[in-house]
DRENMITOR-693526 format. One line per 3 residues: number of its first residue (from 1); their letters; for each residue y, x, z of C-alpha. Coordinates in Angstrom, 3 decimals, m for minus. Layout:
N
NUM	A	Y,X,Z  ...
end
This chain:
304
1	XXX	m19.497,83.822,156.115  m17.271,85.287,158.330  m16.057,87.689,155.752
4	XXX	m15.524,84.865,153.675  m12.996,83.484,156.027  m10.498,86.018,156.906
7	XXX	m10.246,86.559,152.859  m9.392,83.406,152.645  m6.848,83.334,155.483
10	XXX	m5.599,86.922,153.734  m5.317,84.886,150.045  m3.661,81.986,152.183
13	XXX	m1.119,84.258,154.018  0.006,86.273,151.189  1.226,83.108,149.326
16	XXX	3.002,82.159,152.111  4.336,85.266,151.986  5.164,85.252,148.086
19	XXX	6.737,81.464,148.732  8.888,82.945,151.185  10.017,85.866,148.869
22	XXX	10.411,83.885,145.855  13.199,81.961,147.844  15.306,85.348,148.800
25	XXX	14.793,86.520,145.090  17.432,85.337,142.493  18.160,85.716,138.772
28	XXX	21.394,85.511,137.426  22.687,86.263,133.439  25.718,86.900,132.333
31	XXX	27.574,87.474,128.525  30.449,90.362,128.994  32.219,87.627,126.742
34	XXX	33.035,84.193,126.060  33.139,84.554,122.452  31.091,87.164,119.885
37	XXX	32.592,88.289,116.486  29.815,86.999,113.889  27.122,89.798,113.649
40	XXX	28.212,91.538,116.899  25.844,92.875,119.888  26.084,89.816,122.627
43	XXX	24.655,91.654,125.659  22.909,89.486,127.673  22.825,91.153,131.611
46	XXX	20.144,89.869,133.565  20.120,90.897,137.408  17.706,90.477,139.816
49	XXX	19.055,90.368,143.572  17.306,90.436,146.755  18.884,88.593,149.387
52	XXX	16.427,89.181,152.434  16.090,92.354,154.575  12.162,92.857,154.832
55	XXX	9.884,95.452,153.587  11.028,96.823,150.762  9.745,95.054,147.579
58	XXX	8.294,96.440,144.186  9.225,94.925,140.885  7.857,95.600,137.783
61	XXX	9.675,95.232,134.579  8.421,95.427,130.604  9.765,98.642,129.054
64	XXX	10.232,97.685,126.197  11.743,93.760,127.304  14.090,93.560,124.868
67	XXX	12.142,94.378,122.086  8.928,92.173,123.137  11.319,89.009,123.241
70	XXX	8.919,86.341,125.384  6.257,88.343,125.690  7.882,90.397,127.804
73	XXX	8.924,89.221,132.098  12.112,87.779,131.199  11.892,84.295,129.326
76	XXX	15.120,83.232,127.543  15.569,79.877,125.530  19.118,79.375,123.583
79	XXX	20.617,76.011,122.290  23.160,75.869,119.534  26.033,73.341,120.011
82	XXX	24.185,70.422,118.012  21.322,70.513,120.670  19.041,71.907,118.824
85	XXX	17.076,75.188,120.685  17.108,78.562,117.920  14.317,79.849,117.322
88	XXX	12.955,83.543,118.392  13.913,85.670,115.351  12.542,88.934,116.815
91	XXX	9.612,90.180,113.852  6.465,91.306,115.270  6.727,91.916,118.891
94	XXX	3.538,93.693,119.811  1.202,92.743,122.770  0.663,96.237,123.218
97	XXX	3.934,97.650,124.252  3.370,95.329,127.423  1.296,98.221,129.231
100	XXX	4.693,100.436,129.167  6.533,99.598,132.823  8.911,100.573,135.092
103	XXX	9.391,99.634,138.339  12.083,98.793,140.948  12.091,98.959,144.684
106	XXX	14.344,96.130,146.367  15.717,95.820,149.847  17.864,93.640,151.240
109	XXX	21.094,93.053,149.139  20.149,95.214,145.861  19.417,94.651,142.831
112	XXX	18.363,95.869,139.223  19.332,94.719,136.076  18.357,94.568,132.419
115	XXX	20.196,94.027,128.929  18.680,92.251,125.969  20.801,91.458,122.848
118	XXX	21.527,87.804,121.884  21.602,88.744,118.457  18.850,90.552,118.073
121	XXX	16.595,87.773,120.012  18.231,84.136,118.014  20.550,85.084,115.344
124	XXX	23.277,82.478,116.372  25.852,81.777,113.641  29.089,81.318,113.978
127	XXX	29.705,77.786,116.005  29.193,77.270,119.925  29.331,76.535,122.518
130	XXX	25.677,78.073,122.862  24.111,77.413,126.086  21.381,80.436,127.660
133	XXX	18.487,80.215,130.131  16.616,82.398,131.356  14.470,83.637,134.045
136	XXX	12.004,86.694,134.966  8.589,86.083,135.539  5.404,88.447,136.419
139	XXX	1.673,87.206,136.745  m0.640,89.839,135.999  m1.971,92.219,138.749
142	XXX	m1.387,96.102,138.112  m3.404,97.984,140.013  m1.120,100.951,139.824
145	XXX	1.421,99.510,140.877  0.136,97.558,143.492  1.346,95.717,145.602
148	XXX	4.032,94.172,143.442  6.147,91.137,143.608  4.553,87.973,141.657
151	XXX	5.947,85.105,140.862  9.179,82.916,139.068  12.542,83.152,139.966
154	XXX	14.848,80.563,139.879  16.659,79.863,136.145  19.686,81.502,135.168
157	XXX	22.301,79.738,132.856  25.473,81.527,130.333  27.396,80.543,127.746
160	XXX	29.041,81.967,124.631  30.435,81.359,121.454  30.508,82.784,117.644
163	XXX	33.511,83.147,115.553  34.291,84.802,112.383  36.245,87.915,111.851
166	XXX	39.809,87.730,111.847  41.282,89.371,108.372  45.192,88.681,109.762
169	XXX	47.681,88.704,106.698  44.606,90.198,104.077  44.756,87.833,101.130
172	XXX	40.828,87.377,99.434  40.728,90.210,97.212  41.484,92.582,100.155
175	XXX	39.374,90.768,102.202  36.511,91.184,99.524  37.372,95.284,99.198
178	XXX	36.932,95.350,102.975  33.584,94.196,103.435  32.406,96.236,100.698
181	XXX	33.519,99.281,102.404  32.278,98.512,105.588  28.783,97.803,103.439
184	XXX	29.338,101.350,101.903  29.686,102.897,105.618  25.670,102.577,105.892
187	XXX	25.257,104.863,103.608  25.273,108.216,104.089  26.429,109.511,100.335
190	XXX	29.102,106.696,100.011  30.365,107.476,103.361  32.857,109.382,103.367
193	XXX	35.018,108.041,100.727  34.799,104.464,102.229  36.247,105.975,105.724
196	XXX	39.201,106.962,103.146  39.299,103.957,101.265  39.540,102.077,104.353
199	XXX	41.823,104.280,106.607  44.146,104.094,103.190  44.061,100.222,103.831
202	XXX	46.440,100.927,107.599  47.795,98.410,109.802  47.331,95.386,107.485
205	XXX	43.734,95.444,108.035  43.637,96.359,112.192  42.514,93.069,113.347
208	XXX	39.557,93.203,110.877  38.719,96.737,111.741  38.664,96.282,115.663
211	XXX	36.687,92.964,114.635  34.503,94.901,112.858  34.067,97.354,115.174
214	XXX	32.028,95.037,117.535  29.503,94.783,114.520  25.722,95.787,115.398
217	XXX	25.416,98.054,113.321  26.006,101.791,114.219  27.007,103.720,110.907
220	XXX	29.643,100.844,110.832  30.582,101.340,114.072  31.119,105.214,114.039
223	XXX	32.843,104.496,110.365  35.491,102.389,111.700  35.618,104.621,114.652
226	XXX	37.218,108.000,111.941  39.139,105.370,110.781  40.699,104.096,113.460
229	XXX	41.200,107.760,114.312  43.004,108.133,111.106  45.370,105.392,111.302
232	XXX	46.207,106.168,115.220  48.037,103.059,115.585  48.455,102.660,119.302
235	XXX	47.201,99.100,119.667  43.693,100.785,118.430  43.277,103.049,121.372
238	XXX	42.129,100.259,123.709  39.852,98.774,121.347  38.393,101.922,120.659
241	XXX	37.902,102.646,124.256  35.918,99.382,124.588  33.744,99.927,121.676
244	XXX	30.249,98.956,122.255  28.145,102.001,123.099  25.244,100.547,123.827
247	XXX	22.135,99.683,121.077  19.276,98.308,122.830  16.815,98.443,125.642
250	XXX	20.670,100.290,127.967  20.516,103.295,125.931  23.606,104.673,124.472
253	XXX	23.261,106.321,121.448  24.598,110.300,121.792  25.997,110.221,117.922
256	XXX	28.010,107.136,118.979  29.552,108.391,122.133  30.712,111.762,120.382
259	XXX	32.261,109.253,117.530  33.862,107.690,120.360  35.569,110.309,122.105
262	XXX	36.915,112.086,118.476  38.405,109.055,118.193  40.425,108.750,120.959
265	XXX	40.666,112.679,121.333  42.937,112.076,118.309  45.226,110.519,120.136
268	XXX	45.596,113.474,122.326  47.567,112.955,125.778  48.987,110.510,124.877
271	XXX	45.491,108.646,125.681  45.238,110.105,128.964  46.686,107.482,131.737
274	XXX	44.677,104.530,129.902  41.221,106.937,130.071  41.603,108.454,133.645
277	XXX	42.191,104.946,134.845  38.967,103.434,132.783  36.844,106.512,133.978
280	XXX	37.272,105.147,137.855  34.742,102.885,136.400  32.883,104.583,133.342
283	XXX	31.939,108.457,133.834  30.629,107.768,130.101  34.870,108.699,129.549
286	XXX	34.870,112.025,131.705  33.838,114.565,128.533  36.529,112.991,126.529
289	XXX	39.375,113.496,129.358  38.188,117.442,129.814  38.453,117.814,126.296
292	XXX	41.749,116.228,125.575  43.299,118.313,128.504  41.605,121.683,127.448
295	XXX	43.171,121.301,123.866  46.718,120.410,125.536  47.143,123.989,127.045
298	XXX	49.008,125.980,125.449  47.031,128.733,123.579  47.503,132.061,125.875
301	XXX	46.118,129.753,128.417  42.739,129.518,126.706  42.439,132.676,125.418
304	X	40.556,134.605,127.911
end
């Protein structure tokens, strides 16, 4: 009987606890953007802060969260600008790929963070604004990682928008050749010739190419990247240095980076003051400065 007791004053204390935790733990989401070209990535940052100074606190997070949609810790919900919520587009999430986790240790002030992809998880088209909610949730025991934080935090609201891509002075039948191309990029064989094709197209079609260029998918991307390369028109080089890197789950994919940093190696020094000042806050730059001063010495200089 006794024993009885002081478990049940331990169950009773350790929700206390939790109540108290789940008060100093906060959620918040952000879009890097207002507004999304139509088929674009729409990163979805979702940070978890700690505000108290106690014990340090374990976390556990899906691996896979972005791919298991609900079924993974973090819950999001999206309304379109009519009201209506969208539904989950995300095909066959599997209730298996739930067992792979990582953790995170909090203390006071820190935080982690997680990315899912708006477009992968609701297909919103073009319209807004489209109102986000969200919050991180964790119920199950796991004995390996035990003891771990349980509970809800608090929910998390963003908004963005969808818009088409802008075409600038194109009239419909260049328009049409366009997206063709950029359909052609996907494929390996036809690949090369549309980079040409398009690149031959120049500074008439730049606002639909750094449109474009914010497109999911990642032969496009590195397409428009060797042609943007091509053309060298300097109002490219910051678009090209903001290019989305990132696919899913925060991995950046290494293909994509190199396409990246050919392109604005082709600008040579002339890229330099706008890199070394973005690389303050992205070391993903750093390979790309190195290399564009190594090719500016003169030749003796390299020759050992």
């Amino acid at each position: 009987m006794t024993k009885r007791t002081c478990m049940t004053g331990f169950f009773l204390a350790v929700v206390i606890v939790s109540t108290a935790w789940s008060q100093d733990i906060q959620l918040s989401c952000n879009c890097d953007q207002k507004e999304y070209v139509a088929g674009a990535v729409i990163p979805l940052k979702l940070s978890v802060t700690r505000k108290d100074a106690g014990e340090p606190l374990t976390f556990l997070v899906h691996f896979m969260a972005d791919s298991l949609g609900n079924l993974s810790c973090f819950k999001v919900r999206c309304w379109g600008p009519d009201g209506k919520e969208l539904p989950l587009q995300l095909r066959n999430p599997q209730e298996g790929m739930k067992q792979h986790i990582r953790k995170y240790t909090l203390t006071g002030g820190s935080e982690f963070s997680e990315t899912i992809d708006l477009l992968t998880w609701f297909h919103p088209p073009i319209g807004g604004p489209y109102k986000v909610k969200a919050f991180y949730e964790w119920t199950d025991d796991v004995e390996k990682y035990a003891p771990h934080w349980k509970g809800r935090t608090n929910a998390a609201a963003c908004e963005f928008s969808v818009r088409g891509v802008d075409y600038g002075a194109l009239d419909e039948a260049s328009r049409t050749k366009l997206n063709n191309l950029l359909n052609k990029l996907r494929d390996s064989r036809k690949r090369p010739a549309a980079i040409q094709e398009l690149a031959a197209m120049g500074r008439p079609a730049l606002p639909a190419f750094h449109d474009s260029l914010q497109l999911a998918d990642l032969n496009i991307r590195k397409g428009l990247l060797r042609v943007l390369a091509a053309i060298k028109a300097p109002e490219s080089l910051p678009v090209i240095l903001n290019c989305p890197l990132m696919l899913r789950g925060n991995m950046i994919p290494q293909d994509v980076q190199k396409t990246r940093d050919d392109a604005l190696c082709a600008y040579g020094e002339a890229a330099l003051p706008l890199l070394e000042t973005a690389a303050t806050k992205d070391e993903t730059l750093k390979p790309a400065i190195v290399r564009i001063k190594a090719e500016a010495k003169p030749q003796e200089e390299r020759t050992p």
